[in-house]
N, C-alpha and C positions, 0 to 999 in steps of 0.2 A: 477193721483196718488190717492191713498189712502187719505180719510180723516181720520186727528187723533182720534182715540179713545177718547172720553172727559169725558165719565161718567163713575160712579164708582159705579150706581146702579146694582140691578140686571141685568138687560136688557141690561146693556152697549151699550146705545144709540150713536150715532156718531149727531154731529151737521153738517149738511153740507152748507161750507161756503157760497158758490153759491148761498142760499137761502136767507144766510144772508145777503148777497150783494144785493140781489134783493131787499129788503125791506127799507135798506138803499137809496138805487138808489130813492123809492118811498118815504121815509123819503125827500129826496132831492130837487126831484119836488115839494114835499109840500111847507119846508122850508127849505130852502140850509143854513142857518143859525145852526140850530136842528142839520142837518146831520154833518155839520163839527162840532161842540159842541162835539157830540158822539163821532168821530172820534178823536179829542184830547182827551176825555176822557179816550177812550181805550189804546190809545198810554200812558199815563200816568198809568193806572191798572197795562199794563205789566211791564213797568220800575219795577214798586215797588213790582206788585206780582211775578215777576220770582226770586227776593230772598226770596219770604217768601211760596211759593207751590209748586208743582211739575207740570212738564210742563204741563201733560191733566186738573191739576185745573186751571191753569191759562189760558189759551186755553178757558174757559167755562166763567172766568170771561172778557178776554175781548171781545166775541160776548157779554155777558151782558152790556157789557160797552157800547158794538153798539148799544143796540137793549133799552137798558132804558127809553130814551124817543119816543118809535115807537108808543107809543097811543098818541101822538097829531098830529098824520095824521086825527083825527080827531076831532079837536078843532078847534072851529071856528075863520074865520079870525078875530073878533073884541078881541080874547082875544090872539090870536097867534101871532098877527102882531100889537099889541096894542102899543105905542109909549111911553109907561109910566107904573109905576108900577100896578100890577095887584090888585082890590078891592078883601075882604075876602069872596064874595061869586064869584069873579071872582074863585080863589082859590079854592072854592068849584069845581066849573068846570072841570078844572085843575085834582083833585085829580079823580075826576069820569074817564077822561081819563087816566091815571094811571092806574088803573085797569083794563081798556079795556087793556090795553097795556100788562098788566100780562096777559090776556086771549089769545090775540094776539100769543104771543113766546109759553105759553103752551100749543095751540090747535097745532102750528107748529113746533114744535122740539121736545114736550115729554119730553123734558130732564128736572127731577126735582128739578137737582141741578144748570141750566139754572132758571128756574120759581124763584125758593126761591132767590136768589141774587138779582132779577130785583124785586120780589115781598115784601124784607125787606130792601131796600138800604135808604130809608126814616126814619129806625127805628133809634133813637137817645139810645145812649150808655147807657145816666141816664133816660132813660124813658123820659115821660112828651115830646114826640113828636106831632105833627099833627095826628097821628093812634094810638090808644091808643092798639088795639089790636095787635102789633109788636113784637118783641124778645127785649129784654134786654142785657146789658154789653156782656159777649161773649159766648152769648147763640146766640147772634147774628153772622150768617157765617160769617167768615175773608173776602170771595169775596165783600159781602155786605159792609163789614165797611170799607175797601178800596175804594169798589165803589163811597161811601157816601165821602170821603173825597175828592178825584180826579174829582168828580161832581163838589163839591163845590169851589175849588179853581178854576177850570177851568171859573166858572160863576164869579167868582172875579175880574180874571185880564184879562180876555174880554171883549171889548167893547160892549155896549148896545144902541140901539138908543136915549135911554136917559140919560145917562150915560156914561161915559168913562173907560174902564177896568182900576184898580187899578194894582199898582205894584206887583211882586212875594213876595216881602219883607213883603206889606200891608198884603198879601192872607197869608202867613205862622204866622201873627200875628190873623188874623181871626181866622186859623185852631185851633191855641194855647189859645186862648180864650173859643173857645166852646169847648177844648179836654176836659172830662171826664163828661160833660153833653150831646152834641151830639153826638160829635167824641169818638173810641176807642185814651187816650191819647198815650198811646207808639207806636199807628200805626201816629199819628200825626207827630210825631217825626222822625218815621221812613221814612212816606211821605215826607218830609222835609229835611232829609239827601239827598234822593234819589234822587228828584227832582234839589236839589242841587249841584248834580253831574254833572261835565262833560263829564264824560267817561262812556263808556258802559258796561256792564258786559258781563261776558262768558256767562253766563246763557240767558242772556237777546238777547246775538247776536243768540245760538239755535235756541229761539223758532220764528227770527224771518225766519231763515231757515226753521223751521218746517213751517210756516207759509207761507211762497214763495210756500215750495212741495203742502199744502194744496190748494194754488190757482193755 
């Protein structure tokens, strides 16, 4: 079948999933850890982003969701596999793969509206993040500021080998803490209805049909 159309640039690039499977799969062998991380995180994008884009943006945001952390395929095992929280030039480290990882998805899909979502999902709302050179309040993409919040809940209420994942209830009191200095606060909110939800939406069951066709 056809892969969905995802970009709305000129070129109207197509991402083709198959590739993003492959990378994932190597995400995996790396750390099976990372890959299922990613893998709930996209499942959470699409919840919340199929009410707020139309399906080929949402489509772009959650390969971004897969593919966010694919630069620590190449982070070494003492800081990947580290049993404890990471030091701030561990950190350092850390951010340098990051950007290998922006280089990664834009030498291989092209797609710039892929790049910039996985390239600003770290920018904080009210500035004053780890990258100073980022987007601000919603200058910053929607796919991003989604991203950033579905990232971080997800790292909340998962288990760590030093730590024990916190409750859903603890994670939506985190998100509501940092909304309006990290977080976009009315996408907090809106992640938090959603998340809150038990039922599925109409929108949310399409694209995962669009999504079946595309694999």
């Amino acid at each position: 079948a056809a892969h969905p159309r995802t970009s709305s640039s000129q070129d109207d690039v197509a991402i083709p999933f198959h590739a993003v499977t492959a990378l994932i799969s190597a995400l995996g062998y790396r750390d099976a850890g990372t890959a299922d991380h990613s893998r709930r995180v996209a499942d959470l994008c699409v919840k919340v982003g199929s009410q707020l884009m139309a399906v080929g943006e949402c489509y772009v945001l959650e390969i971004a969701a897969l593919l966010h952390d694919i630069g620590k395929i190449g982070v070494p095992d003492a800081i990947l596999l580290k049993p404890s929280p990471l030091t701030k030039e561990e950190w350092e480290i850390m951010g340098i793969h990051d950007r290998m990882g922006v280089e990664i998805v834009d030498s291989a899909f092209n797609s710039p509206e892929l790049t910039e979502i996985i390239q600003t999902h770290h920018a904080f709302y009210g500035g004053q993040g780890r990258q100073t050179d980022l987007p601000t309040g919603e200058d910053i993409p929607l796919g991003s500021r989604i991203l950033s919040i579905a990232d971080t809940y997800d790292a909340i209420v998962s288990d760590r080998v030093y730590r024990k994942g916190r409750s859903p209830q603890a994670a939506f009191d985190e998100l509501r803490r940092c909304a309006g200095t990290q977080f976009d606060p009315d996408l907090v909110e809106q992640f938090i209805n959603c998340v809150s939800s038990e039922t599925q939406t109409p929108d949310e069951a399409d694209l995962e049909v669009n999504k079946k066709t595309a694999l």
